[in-house]
C-alpha angles and dihedrals in degrees: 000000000000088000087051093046093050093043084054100054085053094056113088089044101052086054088053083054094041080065108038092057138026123288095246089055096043089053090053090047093045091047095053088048079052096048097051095047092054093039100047109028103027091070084051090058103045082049100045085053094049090057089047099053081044082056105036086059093039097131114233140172089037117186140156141216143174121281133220091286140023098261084054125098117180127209125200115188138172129220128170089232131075087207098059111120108231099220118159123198120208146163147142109297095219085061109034091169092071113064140148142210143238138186126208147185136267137222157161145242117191133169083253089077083054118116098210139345136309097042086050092034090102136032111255130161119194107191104211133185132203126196119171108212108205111216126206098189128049133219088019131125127247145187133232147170131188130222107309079332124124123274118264139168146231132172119238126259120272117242117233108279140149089220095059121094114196131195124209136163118212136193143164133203107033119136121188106271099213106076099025101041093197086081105046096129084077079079077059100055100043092060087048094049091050087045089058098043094052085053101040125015116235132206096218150314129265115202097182096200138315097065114160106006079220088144096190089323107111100181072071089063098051087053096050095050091051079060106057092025090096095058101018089057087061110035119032114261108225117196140195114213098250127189098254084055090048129017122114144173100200147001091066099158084079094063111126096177091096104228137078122295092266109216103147113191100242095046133085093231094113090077093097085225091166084069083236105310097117091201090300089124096037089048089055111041093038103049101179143180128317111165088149100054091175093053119016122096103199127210083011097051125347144124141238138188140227137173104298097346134090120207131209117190120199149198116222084162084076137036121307101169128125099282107024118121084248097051091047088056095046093046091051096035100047081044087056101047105124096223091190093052093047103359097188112086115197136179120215106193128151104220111051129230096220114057127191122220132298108039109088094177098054095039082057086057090044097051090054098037078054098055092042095049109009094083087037096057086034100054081042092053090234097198086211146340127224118201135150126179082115100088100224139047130282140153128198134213111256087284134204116178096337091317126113106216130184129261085280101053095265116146122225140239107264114267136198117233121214132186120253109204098177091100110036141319115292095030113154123181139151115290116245099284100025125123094000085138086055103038091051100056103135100245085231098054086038092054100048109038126139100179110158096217113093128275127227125236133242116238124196127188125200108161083141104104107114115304120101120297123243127206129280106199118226099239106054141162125303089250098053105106102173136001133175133175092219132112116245143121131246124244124192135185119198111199120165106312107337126069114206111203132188134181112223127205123231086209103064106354102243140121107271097165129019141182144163140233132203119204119256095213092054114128091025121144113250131171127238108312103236123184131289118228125222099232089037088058111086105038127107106298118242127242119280118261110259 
């Protein structure tokens, strides 16, 4: 098309010349013009397409996840080119010689899998690619490169076991800071979350809703996956489905979710806070686990696995009521967790089900989403739950029906709760005499106790990644243990029976809160542990021996 375009700008001119001199002489001096465009620009041309088709298949926004079993990594990867082939290259990095291929699948995201404006106001198309990298060691880095891409590494997940001990940060609420300024901390966080990985290796992240704020925009998407890509393309990025990734007020025959539009009368879900998107971009850019096909719902609801930790991710963006498809597969699926195979038992949601003050809306939601599950993750023995849409930091006591019990299920005498302003605004803390009962448990007795009666669970709360902050009264409820209005991530580290959690702070990266949880399953008979297999290793789990 260039050559044709410059032919074209030497035309008049070559039939002025055609009519000043004779027509031998006019051949030979059209033949030499034609002879220098195609010489000398047409090279230009072959070279400057073949920079563009290199270009056009560059991978970007490259992240991983966990498959459908634990010998299974997934990459997702970007390119600007449907015909790109989505070939991925790995190995073991200790022998880089040796390698293997993959090919994957390609697909699309456009604004006509949209629900509403403005997420299908204007024609997009995002050219995605899958390729699923089976693993036959665990816990060993490897080595990968995408496409014509760079190389890069992850380690390989780790197989259920009692022996193994596992690190993870989690967060809710961040945003991406460069296009929508408001959330400009997310910068903040990014940088926290690479800091903590160089020191301490992690096994993945868990964002737990509200990833990107893109609202129906997706340029706000692109800019949010260049921001996770450093650490995402070398630990998996887990999610949690969030408001601000699903919500919708119209265009519900695209939803893909598979449940009803759920817009309860007593909950603030009618707000269209996807900006029309219903999932539809989430769904495609964060492909995540489905080792129940039949059953699991990813990224809606779904589980994962992870050393000695089960994982059960939820929607509170849909129904979780007795009776609902979701609250059918929680119920079965927490029944069937083999305790002596992974015996910690964590829930990853994005709205939580206790709410500080002051947020009457959300404490509404809480207080339902309470008598639906609470019962549910009690009578289970969830060890902890992880859940953000709040935009600041709490904790709450091991907590039963708005009773903090002991280790062994025991409530507590009721306590008064004061702020404590000598480190930062929004501070809240026990007052002088609260929780004593709690806080001097013998560790031993605390750790081995088999009392019937029923034990609280563990809440914490990480809406803190990026977006703005919203406000922690001073006077709260008996079961709030810690609460900051600071951004900064979780980070938690599961050996053996005790998890050891801290709260880190974007501003200067250091502990600013910190607690520990014993397993609930601690003490537990077990048989012989016997080995897992790698390709035993990501099927439904068993019932638990009696």
């Amino acid at each position: 098309a260039f050559l044709t375009h410059e032919i074209s700008i030497f035309t008049p001119f070559l039939l002025q010349l055609v009519k000043m001199i004779t027509k031998k002489t006019a051949l030979v001096v059209v033949s030499c013009i034609l002879g220098l465009l195609i010489g000398v620009i047409r090279p230009l041309i072959f070279t400057f397409d073949n920079f563009l088709g290199d270009k056009k298949c560059r991978p970007y926004e490259v992240h991983l996840s966990y498959g459908n079993n634990s010998q299974e990594m997934v990459v997702v990867w970007r390119t600007m080119s449907d015909s790109c082939i989505p070939t991925v290259t790995y190995g073991l990095a200790n022998n880089p010689n040796i390698s293997m291929a993959v090919n994957g699948s390609t697909y699309t995201i456009t604004e006509a899998q949209m629900c509403d404006a403005p997420a299908n106001s204007r024609p997009f198309k995002v050219i995605m690619h899958k390729a699923v990298l089976t693993t036959t060691v665990d816990d060993t880095l490897h080595f990968y490169r995408v496409g014509n891409g760079s190389t890069n590494y992850f380690t390989s997940p780790k197989l259920p076991s009692t022996s193994k001990s596992i690190n993870f940060i989690a967060y809710a609420d961040m945003g991406e800071g460069v296009v929508r300024l408001e959330d400009r901390e997310a910068l903040g966080t990014s940088h926290l979350v690479q800091s903590i990985h160089r020191g301490t290796p992690l096994d993945f992240i868990a964002h737990v809703g509200d990833l990107a704020y893109a609202d129906g925009k997706y340029t706000v998407w692109d800019s949010f996956m260049r921001l996770i890509e450093p650490t995402a393309s070398r630990i998996p990025y887990m999610i949690a489905i969030g408001n601000h990734e699903f919500d919708y007020l119209a265009g519900g025959e695209k939803d893909r979710s598979n449940d009803t539009h759920y817009e309860p009368s007593w909950g603030n879900f009618d707000q269209g806070d996807s900006g029309g998107e219903c999932g539809a971009m989430t769904t495609g850019r964060f492909p995540m686990p489905r080792p129940q096909p039949e059953v699991d719902n990813p990224p809606y609801w779904y589980s994962f696995e992870v050393g000695p930790v089960h994982f059960v991710v939820i929607s509170t963006e849909h129904r979780v009521s007795p009776g609902s498809p979701q609250y059918t597969w929680i119920s079965n699926h927490l029944a069937a967790v083999d305790r002596c195979r992974t015996p910690w038992l964590v829930a990853l949601y994005h709205r939580p089900m206790y709410v500080v003050y002051p947020h009457k809306d959300n404490r509404v939601v809480g207080q339902h989403l309470k008598s639906f599950l609470e019962d549910l993750l009690a009578l289970h023995e969830v060890d902890f739950t992880i859940s953000g849409h709040v935009h600041s930091y709490y904790r709450t006591c091991a907590v039963y029906k708005n009773k903090c019990t002991d280790l062994k299920g025991g409530a507590h005498a009721d306590e008064v709760l004061e702020k404590d302003t000598s480190e930062g605004v929004g501070k809240v803390t026990a007052g002088e005499d609260a929780r004593q009962a709690q806080l001097q448990v013998p560790e031993e007795k605390a750790k081995k106790g088999t009392s019937s009666t029923v034990k609280g669970v563990t809440h914490f709360v990480l809406g803190t990644g990026g977006h703005i902050l919203s406000t922690i009264e001073g006077k709260q409820e008996l079961w709030v243990e810690r609460g900051l209005m600071m951004w900064g991530v979780g980070t938690f580290n599961i050996t053996g029976d005790t998890m050891r959690f801290k709260f880190m702070a974007d501003a200067n990266g250091t502990a600013v809160d910190e607690a520990v949880v014993y397993n609930k399953a601690a003490g537990r008979v077990c048989p012989s542990p016997t080995p897992v297999s790698p390709a035993a290793a990501g099927g439904p789990p068993p019932p638990p021996p009696p």
